[in-house]
C-alpha positions in Angstrom: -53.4 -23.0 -23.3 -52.4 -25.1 -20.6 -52.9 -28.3 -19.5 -55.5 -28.3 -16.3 -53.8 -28.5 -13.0 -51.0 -26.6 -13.7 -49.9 -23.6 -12.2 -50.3 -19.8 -13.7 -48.3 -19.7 -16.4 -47.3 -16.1 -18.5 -47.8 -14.9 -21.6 -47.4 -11.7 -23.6 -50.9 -9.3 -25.4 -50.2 -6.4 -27.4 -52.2 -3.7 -26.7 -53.9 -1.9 -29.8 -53.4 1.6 -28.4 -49.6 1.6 -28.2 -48.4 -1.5 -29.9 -46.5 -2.4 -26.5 -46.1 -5.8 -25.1 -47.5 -6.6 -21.6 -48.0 -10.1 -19.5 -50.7 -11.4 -17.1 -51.1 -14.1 -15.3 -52.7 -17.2 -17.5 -54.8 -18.2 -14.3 -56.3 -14.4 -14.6 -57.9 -14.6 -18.0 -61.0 -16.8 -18.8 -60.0 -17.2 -22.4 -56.0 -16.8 -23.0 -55.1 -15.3 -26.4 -52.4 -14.5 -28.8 -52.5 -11.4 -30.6 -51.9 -11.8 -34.1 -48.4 -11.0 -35.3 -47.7 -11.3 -31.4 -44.7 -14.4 -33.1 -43.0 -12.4 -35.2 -42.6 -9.6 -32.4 -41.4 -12.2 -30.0 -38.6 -13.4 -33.0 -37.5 -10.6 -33.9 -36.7 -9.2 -29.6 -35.1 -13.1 -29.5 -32.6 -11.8 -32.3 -32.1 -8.5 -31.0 -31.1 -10.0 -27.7 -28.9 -12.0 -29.2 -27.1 -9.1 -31.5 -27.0 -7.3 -28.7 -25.2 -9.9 -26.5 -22.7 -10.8 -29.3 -22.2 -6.5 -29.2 -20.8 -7.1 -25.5 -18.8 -10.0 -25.9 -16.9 -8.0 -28.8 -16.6 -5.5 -26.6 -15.4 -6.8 -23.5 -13.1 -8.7 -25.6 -11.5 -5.5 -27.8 -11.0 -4.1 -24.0 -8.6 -7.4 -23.1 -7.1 -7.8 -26.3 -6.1 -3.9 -25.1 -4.9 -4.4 -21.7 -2.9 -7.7 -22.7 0.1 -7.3 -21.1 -0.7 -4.9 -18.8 -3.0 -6.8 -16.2 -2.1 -10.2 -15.4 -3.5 -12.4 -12.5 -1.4 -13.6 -9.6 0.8 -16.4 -9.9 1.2 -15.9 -14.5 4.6 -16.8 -15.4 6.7 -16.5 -17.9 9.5 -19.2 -19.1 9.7 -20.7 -16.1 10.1 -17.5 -13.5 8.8 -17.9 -10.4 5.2 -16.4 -10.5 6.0 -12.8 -9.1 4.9 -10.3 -11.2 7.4 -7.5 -12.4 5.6 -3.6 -11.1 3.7 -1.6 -13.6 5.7 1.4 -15.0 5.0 4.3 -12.8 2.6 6.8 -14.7 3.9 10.3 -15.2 2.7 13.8 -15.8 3.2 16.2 -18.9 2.1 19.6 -18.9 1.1 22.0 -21.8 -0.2 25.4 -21.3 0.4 29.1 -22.4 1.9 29.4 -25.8 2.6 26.9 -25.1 5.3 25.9 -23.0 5.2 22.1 -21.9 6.8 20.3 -18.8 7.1 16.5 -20.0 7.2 13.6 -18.4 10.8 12.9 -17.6 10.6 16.5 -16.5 12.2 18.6 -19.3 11.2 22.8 -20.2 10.7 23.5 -23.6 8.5 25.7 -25.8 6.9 25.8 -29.6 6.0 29.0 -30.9 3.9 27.8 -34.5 0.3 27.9 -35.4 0.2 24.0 -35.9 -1.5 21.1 -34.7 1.0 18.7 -32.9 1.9 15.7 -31.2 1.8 15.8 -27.5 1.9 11.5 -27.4 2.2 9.5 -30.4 2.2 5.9 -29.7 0.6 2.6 -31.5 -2.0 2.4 -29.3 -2.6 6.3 -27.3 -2.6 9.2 -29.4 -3.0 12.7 -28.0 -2.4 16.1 -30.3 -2.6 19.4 -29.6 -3.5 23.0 -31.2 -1.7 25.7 -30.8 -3.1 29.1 -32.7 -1.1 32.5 -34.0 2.7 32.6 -35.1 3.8 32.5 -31.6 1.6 30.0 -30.3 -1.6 29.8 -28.0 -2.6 26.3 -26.3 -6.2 26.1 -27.9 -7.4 22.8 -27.2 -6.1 19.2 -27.7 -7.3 15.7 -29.2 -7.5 12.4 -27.6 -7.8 9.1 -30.4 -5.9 5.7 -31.5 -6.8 2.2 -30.9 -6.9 2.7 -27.0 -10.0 4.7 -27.4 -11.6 2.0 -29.7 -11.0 4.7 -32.5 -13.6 7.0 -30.7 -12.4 10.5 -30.4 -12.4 13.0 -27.4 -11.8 16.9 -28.6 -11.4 19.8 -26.0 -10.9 23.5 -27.2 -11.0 26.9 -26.2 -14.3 28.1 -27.2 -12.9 31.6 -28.7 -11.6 29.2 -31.4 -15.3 29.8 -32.9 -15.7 33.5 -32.2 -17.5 32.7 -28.5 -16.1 35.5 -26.5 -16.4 33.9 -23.1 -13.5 31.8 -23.4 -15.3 29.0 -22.1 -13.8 25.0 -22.8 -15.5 22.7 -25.1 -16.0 18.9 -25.2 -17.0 17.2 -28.1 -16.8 12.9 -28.0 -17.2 12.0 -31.6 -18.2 15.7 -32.6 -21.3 15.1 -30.1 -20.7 17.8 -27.7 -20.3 16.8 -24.5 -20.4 18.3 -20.6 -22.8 21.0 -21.9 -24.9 20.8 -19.0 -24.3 22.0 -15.8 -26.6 22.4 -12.7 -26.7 25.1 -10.7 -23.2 25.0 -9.2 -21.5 24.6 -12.9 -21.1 20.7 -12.2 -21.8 17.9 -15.1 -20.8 14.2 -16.1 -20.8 12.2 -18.2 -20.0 8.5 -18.8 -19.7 6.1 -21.7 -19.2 2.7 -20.2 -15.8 1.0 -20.9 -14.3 4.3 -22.7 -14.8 7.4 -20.6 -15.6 8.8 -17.5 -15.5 12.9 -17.8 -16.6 16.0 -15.1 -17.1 19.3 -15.1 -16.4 21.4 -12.1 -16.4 24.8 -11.3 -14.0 24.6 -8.5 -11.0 21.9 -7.1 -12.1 19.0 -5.7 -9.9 17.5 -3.4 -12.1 14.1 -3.6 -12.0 13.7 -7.4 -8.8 15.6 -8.9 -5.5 14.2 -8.7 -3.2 16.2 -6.0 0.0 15.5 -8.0 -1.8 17.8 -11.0 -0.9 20.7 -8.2 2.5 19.3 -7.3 3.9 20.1 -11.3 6.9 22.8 -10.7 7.3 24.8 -14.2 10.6 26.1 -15.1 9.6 30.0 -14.2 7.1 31.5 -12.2 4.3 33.3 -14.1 2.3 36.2 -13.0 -1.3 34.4 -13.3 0.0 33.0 -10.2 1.5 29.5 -8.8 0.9 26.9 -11.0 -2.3 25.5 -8.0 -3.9 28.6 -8.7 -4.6 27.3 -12.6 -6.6 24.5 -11.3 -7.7 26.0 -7.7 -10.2 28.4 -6.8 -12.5 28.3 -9.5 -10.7 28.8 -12.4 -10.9 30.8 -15.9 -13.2 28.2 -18.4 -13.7 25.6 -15.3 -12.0 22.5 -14.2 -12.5 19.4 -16.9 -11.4 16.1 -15.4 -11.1 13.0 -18.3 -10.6 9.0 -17.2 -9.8 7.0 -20.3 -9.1 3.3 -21.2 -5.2 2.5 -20.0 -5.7 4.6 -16.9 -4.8 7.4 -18.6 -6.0 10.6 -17.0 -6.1 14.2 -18.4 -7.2 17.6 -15.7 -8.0 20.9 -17.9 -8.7 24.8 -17.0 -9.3 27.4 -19.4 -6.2 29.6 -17.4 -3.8 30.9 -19.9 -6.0 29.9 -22.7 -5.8 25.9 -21.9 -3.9 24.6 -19.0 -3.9 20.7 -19.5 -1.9 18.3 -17.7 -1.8 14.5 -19.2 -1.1 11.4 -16.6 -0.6 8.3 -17.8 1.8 5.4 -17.7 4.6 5.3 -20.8 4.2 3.4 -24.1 6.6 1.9 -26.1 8.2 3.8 -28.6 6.6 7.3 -27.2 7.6 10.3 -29.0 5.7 14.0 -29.4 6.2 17.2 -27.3 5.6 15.5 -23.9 8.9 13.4 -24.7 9.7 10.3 -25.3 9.6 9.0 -21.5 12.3 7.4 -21.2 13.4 9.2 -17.4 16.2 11.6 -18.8 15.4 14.7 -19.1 17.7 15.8 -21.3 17.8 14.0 -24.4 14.3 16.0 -25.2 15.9 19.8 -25.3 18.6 21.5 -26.5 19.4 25.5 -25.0 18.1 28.4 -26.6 21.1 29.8 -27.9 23.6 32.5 -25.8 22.1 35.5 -25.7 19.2 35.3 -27.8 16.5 35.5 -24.9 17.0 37.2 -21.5 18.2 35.2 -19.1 15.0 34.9 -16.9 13.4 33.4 -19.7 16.3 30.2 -20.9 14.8 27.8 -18.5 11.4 28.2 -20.0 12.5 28.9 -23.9 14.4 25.0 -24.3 13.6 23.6 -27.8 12.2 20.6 -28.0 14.2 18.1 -29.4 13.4 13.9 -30.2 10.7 12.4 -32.4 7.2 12.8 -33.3 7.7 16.9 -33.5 6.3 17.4 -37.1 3.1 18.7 -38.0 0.2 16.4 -37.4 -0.5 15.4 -41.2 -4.3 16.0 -42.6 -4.9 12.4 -42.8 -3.8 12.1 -39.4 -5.7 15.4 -37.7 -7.8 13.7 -34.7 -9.2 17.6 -34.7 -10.7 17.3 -38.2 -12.0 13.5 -38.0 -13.5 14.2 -35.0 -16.3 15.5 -36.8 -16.7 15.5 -40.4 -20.2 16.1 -40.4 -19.6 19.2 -38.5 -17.8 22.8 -39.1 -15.8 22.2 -35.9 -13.0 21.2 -38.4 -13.2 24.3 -40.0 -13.9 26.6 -37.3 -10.5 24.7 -35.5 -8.0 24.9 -38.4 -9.1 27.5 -40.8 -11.0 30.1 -39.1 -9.0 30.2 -36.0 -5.9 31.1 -38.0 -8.1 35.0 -38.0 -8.1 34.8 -34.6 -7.9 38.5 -33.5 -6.7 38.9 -29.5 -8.3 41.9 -28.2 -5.9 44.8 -27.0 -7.1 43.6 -23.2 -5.8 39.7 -23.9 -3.5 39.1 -21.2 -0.8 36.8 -23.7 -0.4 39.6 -25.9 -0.4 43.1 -23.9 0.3 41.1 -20.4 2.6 44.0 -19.4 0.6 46.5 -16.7 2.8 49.7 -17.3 4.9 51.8 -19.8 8.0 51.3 -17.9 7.6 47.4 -17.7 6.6 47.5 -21.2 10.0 49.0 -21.8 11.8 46.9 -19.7 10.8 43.9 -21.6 11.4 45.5 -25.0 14.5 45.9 -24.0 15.6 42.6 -22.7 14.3 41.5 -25.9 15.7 43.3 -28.3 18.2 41.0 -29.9 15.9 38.4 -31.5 15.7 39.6 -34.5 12.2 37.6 -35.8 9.1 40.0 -34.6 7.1 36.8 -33.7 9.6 36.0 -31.9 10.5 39.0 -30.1 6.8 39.3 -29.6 6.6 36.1 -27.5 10.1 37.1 -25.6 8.2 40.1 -24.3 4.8 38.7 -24.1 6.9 36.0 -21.6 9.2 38.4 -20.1 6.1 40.6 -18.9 4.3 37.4 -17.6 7.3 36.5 -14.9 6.7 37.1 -11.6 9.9 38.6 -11.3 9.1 40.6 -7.8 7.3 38.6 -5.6 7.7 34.8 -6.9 6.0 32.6 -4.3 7.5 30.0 -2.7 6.4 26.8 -2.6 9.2 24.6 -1.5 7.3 23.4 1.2 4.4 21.6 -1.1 7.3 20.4 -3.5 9.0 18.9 -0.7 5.8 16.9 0.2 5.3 16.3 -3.8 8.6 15.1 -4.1 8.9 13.2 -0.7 10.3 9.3 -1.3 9.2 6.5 0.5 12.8 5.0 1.8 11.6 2.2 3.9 8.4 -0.1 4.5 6.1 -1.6 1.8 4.9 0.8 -0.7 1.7 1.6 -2.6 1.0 0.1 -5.7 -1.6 1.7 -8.3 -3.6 -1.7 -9.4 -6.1 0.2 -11.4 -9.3 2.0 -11.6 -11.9 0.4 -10.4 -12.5 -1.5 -7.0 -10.7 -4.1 -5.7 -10.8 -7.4 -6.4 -9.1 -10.8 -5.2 -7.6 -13.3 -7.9 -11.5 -14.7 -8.2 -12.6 -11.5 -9.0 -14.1 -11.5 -5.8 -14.4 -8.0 -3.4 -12.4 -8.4 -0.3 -13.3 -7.3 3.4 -12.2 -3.2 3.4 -12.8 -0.4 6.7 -13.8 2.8 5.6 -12.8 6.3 6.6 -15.2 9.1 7.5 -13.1 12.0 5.6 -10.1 10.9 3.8 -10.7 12.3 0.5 -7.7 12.4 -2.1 -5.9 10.1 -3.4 -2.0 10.5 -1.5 -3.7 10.7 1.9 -5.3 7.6 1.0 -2.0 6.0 0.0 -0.5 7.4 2.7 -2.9 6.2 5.4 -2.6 3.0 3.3 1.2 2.5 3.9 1.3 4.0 8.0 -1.4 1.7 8.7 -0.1 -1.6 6.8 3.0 -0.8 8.2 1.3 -1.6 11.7 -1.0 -4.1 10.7 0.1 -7.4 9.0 -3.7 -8.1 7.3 -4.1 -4.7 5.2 -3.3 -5.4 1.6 -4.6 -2.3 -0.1 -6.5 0.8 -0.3 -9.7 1.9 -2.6 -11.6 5.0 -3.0 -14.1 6.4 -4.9 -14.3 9.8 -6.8 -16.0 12.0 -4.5 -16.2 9.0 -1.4 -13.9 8.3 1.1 -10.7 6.1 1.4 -11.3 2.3 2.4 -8.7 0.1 3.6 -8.4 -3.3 2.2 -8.1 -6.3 4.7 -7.5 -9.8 4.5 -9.7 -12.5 6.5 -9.1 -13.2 10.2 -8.1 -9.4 10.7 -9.6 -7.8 13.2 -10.8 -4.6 13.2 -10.8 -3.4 16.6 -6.5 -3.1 15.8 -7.2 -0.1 13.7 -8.5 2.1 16.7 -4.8 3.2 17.2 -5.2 4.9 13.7 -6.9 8.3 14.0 -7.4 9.5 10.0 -8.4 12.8 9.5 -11.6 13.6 9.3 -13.1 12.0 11.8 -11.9 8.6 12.3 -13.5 5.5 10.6 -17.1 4.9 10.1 -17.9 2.9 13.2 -18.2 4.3 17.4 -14.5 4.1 17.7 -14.7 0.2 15.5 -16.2 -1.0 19.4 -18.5 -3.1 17.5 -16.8 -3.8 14.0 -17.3 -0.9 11.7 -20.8 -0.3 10.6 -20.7 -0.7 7.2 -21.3 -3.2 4.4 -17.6 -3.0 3.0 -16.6 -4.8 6.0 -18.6 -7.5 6.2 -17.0 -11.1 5.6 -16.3 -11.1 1.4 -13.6 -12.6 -0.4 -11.3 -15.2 1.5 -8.3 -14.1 0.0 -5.9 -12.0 1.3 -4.3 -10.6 -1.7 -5.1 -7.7 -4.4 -5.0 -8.9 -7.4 -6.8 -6.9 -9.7 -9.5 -4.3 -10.0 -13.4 -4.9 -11.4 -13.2 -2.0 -14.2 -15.1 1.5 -13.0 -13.5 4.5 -13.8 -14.8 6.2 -10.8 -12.6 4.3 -8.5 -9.2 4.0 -7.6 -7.2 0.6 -6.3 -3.7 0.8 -4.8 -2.1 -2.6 -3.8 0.5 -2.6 -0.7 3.7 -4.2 -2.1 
């Protein structure tokens, strides 16, 4: 009860129907009441709020202990220096596909050809394996684990693995499996906060998938086609895009068995089949020996040379801790070894006709282990030796160098944020979707315009320019991005749309608030 005079007060009746807890306004009932046991309800919700708040604050503060180092604010120094912060290392890409052939970060061709499961990143903190199958070698899924991931594990395989004969990809988080779902158009997501961010799509999308996947040049060309075509166009198994904690980044098809290509930035003391990192090329391969493949094949049939090459040990296998409770262990390292390939399998009988057949047997004749030789023609039958096609031009774009003005700088994923952890003032485009037109536009405009500070876009949004206060809007009208402009009648009024309105009063990017969804690039 209350005392008289005072205003409606609240309290909480259990129903007896459902047990549930429910609150009226005191004023409303003529005789106020406390179901019985109603305290020891209320106690116990009191200590699960708390458990449950002291579960966030250890969480929030295992994700900083993780990026120490590799955020700071503005201004941090360091034994005296003067405040400005060194740039991040420039993430990379490695590529693994086939059987399997990987293109590494510092750009090196090499190739494994053993049923094992294997390092592709072995770090303190990141750890990525993968799986090839037979005695020369099929990319059948890989692992994702270690610290980074709060010891959670991410495992994606080939389906055929478990004797499904539609080839299809995987996803299991913890041996939950994951991505299982798809609407009518074959799209799914899925999202654990702070740990992952994952999609399913049936085809490229030029809003969500990183362009630079498409700009990786492999050391031959194969006959499934230019290496876009393994992501593009609605490819074999589907198109699996993974955001994990230290912005690392991983874009899978089920072309050529698994076609998987890792982005992330390096780590100290790196080693494993994507190399150790370092930005030399050629301390990670040594040259198959003269004469022993035919000379189409040498710049594809390196052997990998370096650290972290062994076998993954048992005690180590991401693969089988994934899921104990499961048979995917089983069905991954046991079973698949009695993989049979159908006579139609495209890495085993890939050549179309008697006479090419005979062309690679020949060319292949001097290496005198059959698993061997079996690969050397499987590969020799898979070059597109006719009619290569040639895409200088996109690897001229790809490769392109910014040589003058200020330059893009990834901050991280999420939206940007000033050194308060404020959002700043941004204008948005109508149709600039991926990522390097967003940089792009980023740099041309800045370039012009002293207030733009940075970029931001969301998956499957549009690009947003960053801007400082006291900029004024009506400047970017010289700027026609494709697409349609910016969201505004020609910025005549300001541009109508909440981003710009009046937000943080700094004029700096200094860091991101944490959403895998986004992307924040800094101009430098």
């Amino acid at each position: 009860s209350r005392p008289a005079g005072e205003g409606p007060g609240v309290v909480f009746i259990q129903t007896a129907s459902k047990g549930s807890i429910t609150k009226a306004a005191v004023g409303e009932l003529e005789q106020p009441t406390v179901a019985p046991g109603i305290e020891v309800q209320v106690a116990a919700l009191t200590e699960l709020k708390s458990e449950v708040g002291d579960l966030k604050s250890l969480l929030l503060s295992m994700q900083t202990m993780l990026n120490k180092g590799s955020n700071c604010c503005q201004g941090c120094t360091s034994g005296g220096g003067s405040g400005v912060l060194p740039p991040p290392d420039e993430p990379g890409l490695c590529a693994a596909f086939g059987d399997p052939h990987f293109t590494t970060f510092d750009g090196a061709h090499t190739i494994v050809l053993r049923d094992m499961v294997m390092w592709l990143v072995k770090s303190e903190h990141i750890l990525i394996q993968g799986l090839s199958k037979t005695n020369t070698g099929n990319f059948m899924g890989f692992a994702v684990g270690g610290p980074f991931m709060l010891n959670h594990t991410l495992v994606v395989y080939n389906s055929s693995l478990t004797g499904d004969t539609t080839g299809k990809l995987k996803v299991m988080l913890d041996g939950r499996e994951i991505l299982n779902q798809w609407d009518e158009k074959g799209n799914a997501e899925f999202e654990e906060p702070f740990l992952l961010w994952a999609a399913r799509r049936s085809e490229w999308d030029v809003s969500m998938h990183d362009h630079d996947v498409l700009g990786i040049k492999p050391a031959i060309d194969w006959a499934v086609g230019p290496w876009p075509k393994r992501f593009q166009q609605a490819p074999q198994g589907g198109l699996y895009y993974f955001k994990l904690p230290n912005e690392v980044e991983i874009t899978v098809s089920g072309v050529d068995y698994m076609s998987a290509v890792i982005k992330m930035a390096p780590q100290q003391g790196q080693s494993g089949y994507c190399g150790n990192f370092n930005g030399v090329a050629e301390d990670e391969f040594a040259p198959p020996a003269p004469g022993s493949v035919p000379p189409l094949l040498v710049p594809a049939w390196n052997k990998a040379v370096g650290e972290g090459l062994e076998q993954v040990s048992d005690a180590d296998n991401l693969f089988k801790l994934a899921s104990p409770e499961l048979a995917l262990s089983a069905a991954l390292v046991q079973q698949a070894s009695a993989l049979q390939v159908g006579p139609e399998d495209p890495m085993v009988s890939p050549c179309k006709d008697g006479h090419a057949l005979d062309e690679a047997e020949q060319a292949c004749v001097s290496i005198p282990d059959t698993d061997l030789r079996a690969a050397c023609i499987a590969d020799f039958c898979l070059i597109e030796k006719a009619s290569a096609v040639d895409d200088a031009a996109m690897a001229g774009v790809m490769e392109e160098r910014l040589s003058d003005g200020r330059v893009p700088l990834f901050v991280g994923h999420g939206p940007c944020r000033d050194v308060n952890g404020q959002a700043l003032r941004a204008v948005r485009t109508k149709g600039v979707r991926i990522a390097m037109e967003c940089q792009e536009l980023l740099r041309e405009v800045g370039a012009a315009i002293a207030g733009v500070v940075g970029a931001q876009l969301k998956t499957e949004g549009t690009c947003e320019l960053v801007i400082g206060p006291g900029t004024d809007v009506h400047d970017f009208s010289d700027f026609a991005p494709s697409g349609g402009g910016w969201v505004g009648a020609d910025l005549g009024g300001g541009v109508d749309d909440p981003h710009a309105a009046g937000l943080g009063a700094a004029s700096f990017v200094a860091g991101v608030e944490k959403d895998l969804s986004w992307n924040c690039w800094r101009l430098d």
